[in-house]
N, C-alpha and C positions, 0 to 999 in steps of 0.2 A: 673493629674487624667484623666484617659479614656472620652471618651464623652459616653452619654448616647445613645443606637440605638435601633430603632426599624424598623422595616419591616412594611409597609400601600402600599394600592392599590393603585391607583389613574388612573381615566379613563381605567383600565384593564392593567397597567404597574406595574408593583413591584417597589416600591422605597424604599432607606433607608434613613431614618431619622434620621439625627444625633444632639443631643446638647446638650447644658451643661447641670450636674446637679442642679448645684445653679441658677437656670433660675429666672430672676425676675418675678414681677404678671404679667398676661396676658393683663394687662392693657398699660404696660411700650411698644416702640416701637421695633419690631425686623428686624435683615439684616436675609435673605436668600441669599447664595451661592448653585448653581446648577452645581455640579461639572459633566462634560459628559467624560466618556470614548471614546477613539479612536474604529474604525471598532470590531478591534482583541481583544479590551481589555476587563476589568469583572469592575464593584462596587468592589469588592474585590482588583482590583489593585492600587482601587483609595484609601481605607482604609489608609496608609501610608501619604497621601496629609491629610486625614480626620486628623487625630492624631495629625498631623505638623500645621496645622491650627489652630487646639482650643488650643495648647501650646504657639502658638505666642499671640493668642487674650489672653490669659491669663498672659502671662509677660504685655501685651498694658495695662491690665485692672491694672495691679499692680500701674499705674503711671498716671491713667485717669481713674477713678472713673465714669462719663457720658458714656463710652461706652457700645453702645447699646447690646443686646442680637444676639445672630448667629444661625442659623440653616442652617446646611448644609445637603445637597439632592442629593442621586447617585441614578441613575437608575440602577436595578438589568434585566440583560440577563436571562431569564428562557427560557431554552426548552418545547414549549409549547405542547408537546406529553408527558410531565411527567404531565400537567395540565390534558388531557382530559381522563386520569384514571378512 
């Protein structure tokens, strides 16, 4: 199954949010992974590492019930002359 994304601000930087659907309560402990692109590269190149990620934590989870929740974090390149429109 896809991970769940969404696009959020933070400090004036685009990020993408990625994570499970079946997320336990907010109460339970979670990992954050902050994946950074190279100079040249996009959040969009890193999508492919995103997917490969929650598929591995998802076989883990099939055989370790205790493991925690994931969120993983790309930062989005925007042109910020398409912002001051």
């Amino acid at each position: 199954m896809a991970p769940f994304k969404q696009t959020i601000v933070v400090g004036g930087l685009f990020a993408n949010v990625y994570s499970e659907a079946e997320a336990t309560p907010a109460s339970r402990p979670v990992s954050i992974l902050v994946l950074m692109h190279g100079r040249h590269g996009s959040a969009q190149h890193a999508e492919p590492w995103v997917n490969a990620i929650f598929r591995w934590i998802s076989e883990y989870r099939s055989s370790n019930e205790t493991a925690e929740d994931l969120i993983i974090v790309t930062l989005v390149r925007v042109s910020w002359s398409l912002l001051k429109k």
